[in-house]
N, C-alpha and C positions, 0 to 999 in steps of 0.2 A: 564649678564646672561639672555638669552630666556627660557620663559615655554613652553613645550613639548603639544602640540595639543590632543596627541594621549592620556593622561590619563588625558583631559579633563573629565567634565559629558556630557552626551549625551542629548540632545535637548528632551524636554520632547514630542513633535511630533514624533519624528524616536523612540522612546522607545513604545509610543502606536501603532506606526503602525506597527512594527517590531515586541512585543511582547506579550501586551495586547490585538487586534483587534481577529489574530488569535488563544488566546486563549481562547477567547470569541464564537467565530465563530464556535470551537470544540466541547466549553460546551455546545452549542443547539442543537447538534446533539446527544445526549447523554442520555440518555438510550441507549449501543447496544441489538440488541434481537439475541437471537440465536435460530434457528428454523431448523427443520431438515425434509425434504424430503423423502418419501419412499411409499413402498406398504403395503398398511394394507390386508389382509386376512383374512377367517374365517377357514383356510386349511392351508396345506404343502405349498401347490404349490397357488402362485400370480398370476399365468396369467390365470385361468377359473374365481374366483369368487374376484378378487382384486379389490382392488381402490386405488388411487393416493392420501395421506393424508400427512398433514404437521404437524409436533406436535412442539408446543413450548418449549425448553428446559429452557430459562432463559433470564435473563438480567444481563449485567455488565458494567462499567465504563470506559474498554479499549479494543482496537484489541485486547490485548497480551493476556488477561484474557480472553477472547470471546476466542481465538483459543484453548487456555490451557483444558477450561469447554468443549468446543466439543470435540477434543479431547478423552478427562476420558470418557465422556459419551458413543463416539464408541469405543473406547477400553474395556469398559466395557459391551457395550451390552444394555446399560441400555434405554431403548424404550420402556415406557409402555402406553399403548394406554386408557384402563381400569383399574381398581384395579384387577380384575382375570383372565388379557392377554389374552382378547378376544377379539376384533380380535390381531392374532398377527402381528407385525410390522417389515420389512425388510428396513432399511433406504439406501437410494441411494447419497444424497444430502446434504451435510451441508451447511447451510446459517447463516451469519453476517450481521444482516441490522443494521441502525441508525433510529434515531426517527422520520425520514422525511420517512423512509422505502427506503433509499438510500443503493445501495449491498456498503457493505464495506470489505466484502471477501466471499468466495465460495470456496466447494469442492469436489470432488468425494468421496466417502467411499466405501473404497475396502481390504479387508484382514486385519478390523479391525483396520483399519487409516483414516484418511482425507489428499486424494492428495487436498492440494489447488491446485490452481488454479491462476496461473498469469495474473494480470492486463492486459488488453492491455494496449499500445505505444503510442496510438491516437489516436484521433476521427473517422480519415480514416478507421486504422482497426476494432476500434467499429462498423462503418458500415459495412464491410463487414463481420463481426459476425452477426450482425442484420439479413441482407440478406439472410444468410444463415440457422441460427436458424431459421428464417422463413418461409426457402422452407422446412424445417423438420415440422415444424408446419401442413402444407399445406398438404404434405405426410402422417401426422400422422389422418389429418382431412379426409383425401381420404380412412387411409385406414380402420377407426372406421365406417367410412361410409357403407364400405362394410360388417363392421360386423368381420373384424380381431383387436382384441383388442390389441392382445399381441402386434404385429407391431405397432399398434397405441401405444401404451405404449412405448415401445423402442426407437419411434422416437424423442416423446416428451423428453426420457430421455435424448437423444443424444441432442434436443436442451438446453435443460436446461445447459447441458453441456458444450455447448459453452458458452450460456448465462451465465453461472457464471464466466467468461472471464471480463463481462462489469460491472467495474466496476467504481461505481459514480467517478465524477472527484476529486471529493475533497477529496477523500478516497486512488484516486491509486499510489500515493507516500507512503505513507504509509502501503498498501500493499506489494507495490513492496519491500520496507524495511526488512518489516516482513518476506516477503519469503526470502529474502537472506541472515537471522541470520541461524547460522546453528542448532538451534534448531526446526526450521520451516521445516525442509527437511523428 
């Protein structure tokens, strides 16, 4: 009679490295924040007297909860800048960082949802988001120059946009996860 290999124990090396190291590696990044992008105003309309303000929403212990809490909070509207909502706040942007301030997901906010935003594929494509958020950047700094804010505003939001594309490495498998549960949709 031979013993079967397969419901051996497992080497206590390939057990740390395999399952301890990178649960380790997770728990330092951990606090995520969740932080949300838009235009504050002191009016109806953003584009004469706005500004570009981030407000902190929270922190929690996962992607899945960080998505959940963003989320409730645009679905509900709930953006308060002040206690007597003044100025008031129009968000554009949700953001997922970790405790290193690594993006660990992003998304547009539109009709009361957050389109995430899928990871890129590779480094290749990260650069040429970079490049391109860039030349927005550049445009937006050309056209603030001239004294048209609202284009200057637009463009930057158009890079942010891509920018929330680049996501840290150690995060983009597990976004790309999260986008394709179909809760995420």
């Amino acid at each position: 009679m031979s013993l079967s290999r397969q419901n051996a124990f497992a080497p206590i090396g390939e057990i740390v490295a395999q399952q301890v190291l990178p649960w380790l590696r997770h728990a330092q990044k951990l606090p995520l924040r969740i932080s949300c992008i838009g235009i504050a105003s002191y009016d109806e309309s953003d584009h004469v007297d706005g500004f570009d303000r981030r407000l902190v929403i929270g922190q929690c212990l996962s992607p899945e909860e960080a998505m959940t809490i963003a989320s409730q909070r645009v679905a509900r509207g709930d953006f308060r800048i002040s206690p007597d909502d003044a100025p008031r706040f129009r968000p554009r942007v949700m953001v997922i960082q970790d405790r290193e301030l690594g993006l660990v997901l992003a998304g547009e906010i539109r009709g009361g949802i957050v389109l995430w935003q899928h990871p890129v594929a590779s480094d290749t494509e990260a650069r040429r988001v970079v490049i391109e958020a860039s030349r927005l950047r550049g445009m937006a700094f050309t056209a603030s120059g001239r004294g048209d804010a609202a284009t200057a505003r637009d463009l930057r939001y158009r890079a942010s946009l891509l920018e929330a594309r680049l996501i840290d490495p150690f995060w983009r498998e597990t976004a790309a996860e999260l986008l394709r549960l179909p809760q995420a949709a």
